[in-house]
LOTILUM-825448 format. One record per atom (N, C-alpha, C, O): residue number from 1; atom name; z, x, y. Coordinates in pm, whole numbers, plus 50000, padded with zeros to 5 digits. Atoms other than C-alpha are relative to their C-alpha. Last residue first. Layout:
<rs>
  seq  atom     up   east  north
  NUM    CA      Z      X      Y
...
</rs>
This chain:
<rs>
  seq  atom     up   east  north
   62     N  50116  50007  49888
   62    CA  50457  51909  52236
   62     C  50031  50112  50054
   62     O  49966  50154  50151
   61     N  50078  49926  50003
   61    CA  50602  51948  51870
   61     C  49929  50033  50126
   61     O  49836  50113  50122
   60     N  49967  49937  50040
   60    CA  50907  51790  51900
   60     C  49888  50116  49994
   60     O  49921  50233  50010
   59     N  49901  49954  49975
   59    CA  50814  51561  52104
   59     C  50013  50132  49986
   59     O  49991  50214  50076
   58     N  50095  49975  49913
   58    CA  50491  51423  51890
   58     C  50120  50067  50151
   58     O  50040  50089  50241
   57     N  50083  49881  50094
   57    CA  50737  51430  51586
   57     C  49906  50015  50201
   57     O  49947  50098  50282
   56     N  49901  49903  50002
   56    CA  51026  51217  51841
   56     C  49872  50102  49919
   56     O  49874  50214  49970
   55     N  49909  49901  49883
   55    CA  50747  50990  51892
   55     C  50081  50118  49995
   55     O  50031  50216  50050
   54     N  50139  49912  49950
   54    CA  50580  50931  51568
   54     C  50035  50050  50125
   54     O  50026  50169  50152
   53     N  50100  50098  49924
   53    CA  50919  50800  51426
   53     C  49895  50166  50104
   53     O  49907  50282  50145
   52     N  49993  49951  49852
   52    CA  51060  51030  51156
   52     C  49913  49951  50116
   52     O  49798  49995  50129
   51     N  50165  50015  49890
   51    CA  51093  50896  50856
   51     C  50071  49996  50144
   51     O  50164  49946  50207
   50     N  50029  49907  49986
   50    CA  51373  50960  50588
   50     C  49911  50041  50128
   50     O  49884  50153  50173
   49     N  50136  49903  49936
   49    CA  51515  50653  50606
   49     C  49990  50157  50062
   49     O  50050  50207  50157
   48     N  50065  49983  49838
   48    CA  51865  50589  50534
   48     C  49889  50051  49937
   48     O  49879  50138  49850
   47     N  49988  49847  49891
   47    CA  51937  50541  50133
   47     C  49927  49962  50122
   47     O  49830  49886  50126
   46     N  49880  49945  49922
   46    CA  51992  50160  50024
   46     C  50038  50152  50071
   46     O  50124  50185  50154
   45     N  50020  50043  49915
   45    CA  51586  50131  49930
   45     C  50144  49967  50121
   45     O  50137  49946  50242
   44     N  50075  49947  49926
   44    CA  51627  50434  49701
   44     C  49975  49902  50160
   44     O  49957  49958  50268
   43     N  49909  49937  49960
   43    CA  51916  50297  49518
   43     C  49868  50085  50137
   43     O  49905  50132  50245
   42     N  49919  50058  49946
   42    CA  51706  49947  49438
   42     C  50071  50132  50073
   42     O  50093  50102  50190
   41     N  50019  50096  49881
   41    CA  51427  50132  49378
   41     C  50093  49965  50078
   41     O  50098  50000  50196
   40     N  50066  49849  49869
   40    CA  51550  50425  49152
   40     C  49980  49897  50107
   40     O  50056  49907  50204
   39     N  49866  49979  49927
   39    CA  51760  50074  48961
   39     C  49983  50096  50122
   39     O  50043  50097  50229
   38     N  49918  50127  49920
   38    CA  51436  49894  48938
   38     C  50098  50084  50086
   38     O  50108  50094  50208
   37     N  50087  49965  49913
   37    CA  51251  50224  48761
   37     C  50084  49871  50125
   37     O  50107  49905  50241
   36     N  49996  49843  49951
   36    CA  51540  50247  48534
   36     C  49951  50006  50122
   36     O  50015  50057  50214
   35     N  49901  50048  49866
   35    CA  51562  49869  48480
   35     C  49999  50149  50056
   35     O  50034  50166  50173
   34     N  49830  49894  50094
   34    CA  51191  49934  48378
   34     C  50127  50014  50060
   34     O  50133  50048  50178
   33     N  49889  49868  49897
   33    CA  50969  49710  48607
   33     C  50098  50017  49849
   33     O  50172  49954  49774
   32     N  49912  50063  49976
   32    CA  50674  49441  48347
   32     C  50112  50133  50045
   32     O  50121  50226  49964
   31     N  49913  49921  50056
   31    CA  50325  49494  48309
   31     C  50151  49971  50047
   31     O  50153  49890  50140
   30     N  49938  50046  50097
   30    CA  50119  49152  48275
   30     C  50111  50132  49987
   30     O  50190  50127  49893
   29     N  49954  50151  50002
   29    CA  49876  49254  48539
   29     C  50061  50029  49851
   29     O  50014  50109  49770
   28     N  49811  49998  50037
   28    CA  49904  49637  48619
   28     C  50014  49795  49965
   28     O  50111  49724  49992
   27     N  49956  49924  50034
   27    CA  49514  49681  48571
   27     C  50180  50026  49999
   27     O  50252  50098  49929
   26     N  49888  49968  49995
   26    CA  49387  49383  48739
   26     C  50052  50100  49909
   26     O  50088  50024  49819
   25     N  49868  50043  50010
   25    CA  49049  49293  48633
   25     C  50115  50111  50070
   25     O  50088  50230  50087
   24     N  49929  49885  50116
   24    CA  48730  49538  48615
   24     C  50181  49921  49978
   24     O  50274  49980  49924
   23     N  50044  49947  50145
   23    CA  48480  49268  48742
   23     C  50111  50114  49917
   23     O  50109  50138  49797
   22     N  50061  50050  50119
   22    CA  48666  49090  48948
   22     C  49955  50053  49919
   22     O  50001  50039  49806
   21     N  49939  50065  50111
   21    CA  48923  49317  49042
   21     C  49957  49869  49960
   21     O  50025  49797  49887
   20     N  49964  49906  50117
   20    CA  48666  49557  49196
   20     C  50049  49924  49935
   20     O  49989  49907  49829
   19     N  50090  50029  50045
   19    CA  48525  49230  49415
   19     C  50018  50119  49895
   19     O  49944  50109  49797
   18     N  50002  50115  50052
   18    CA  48830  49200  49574
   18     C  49910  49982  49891
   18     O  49940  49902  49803
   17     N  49896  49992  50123
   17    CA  48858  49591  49624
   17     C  50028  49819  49907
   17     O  50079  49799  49796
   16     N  50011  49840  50150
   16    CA  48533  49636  49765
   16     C  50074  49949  49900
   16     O  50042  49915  49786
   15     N  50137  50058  50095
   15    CA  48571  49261  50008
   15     C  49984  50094  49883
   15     O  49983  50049  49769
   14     N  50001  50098  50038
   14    CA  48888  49426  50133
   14     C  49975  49979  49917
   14     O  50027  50002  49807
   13     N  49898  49915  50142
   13    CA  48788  49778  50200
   13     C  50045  49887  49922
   13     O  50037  49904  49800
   12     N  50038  49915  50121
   12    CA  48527  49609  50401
   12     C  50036  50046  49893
   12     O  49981  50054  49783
   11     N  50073  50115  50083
   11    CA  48748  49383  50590
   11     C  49918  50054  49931
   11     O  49936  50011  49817
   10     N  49854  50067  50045
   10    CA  48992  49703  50682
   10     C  49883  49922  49935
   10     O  49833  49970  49833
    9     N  49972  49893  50054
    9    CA  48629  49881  50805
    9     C  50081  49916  49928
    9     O  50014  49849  49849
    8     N  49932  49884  49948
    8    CA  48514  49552  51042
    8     C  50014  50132  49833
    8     O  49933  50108  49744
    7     N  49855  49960  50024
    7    CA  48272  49327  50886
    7     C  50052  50083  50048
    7     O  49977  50180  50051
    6     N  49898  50053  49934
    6    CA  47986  49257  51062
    6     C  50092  50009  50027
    6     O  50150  50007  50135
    5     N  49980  49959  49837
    5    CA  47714  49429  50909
    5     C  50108  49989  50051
    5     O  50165  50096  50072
    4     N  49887  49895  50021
    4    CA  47840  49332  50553
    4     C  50010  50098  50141
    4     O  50098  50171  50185
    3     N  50050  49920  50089
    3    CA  47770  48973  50661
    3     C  50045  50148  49955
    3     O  50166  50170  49958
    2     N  50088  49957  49881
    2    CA  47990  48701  50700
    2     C  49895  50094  49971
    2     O  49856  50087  49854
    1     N  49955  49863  50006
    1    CA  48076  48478  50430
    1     C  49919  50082  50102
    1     O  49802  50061  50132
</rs>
């Protein structure tokens, strides 16, 4: 393992959060999608994108 010198930022946040859900476990393990919450998904991931590529914003504003 490298050291904590080393690590970039991203691999830091990593190692934190790996080592959070050892000791404090997983917190959504065992929960299970509501068809409700499924169906918002499913209809949410057939609407067009809302997002506005970073270009056209940096554009728009220049």
């Amino acid at each position: 393992m490298p050291q904590i010198k080393d690590m970039s930022i991203d691999d830091l946040e990593h190692f934190i959060e790996q080592k959070l859900l050892e000791v404090l476990g997983d917190p959504e393990a065992g929960l299970q999608l509501t068809d409700e919450f499924k169906k918002k998904l499913e209809e949410r991931l057939r609407a067009p994108s809302k997002r506005i590529p970073h270009e056209e914003v940096l554009n728009r504003f220049a």
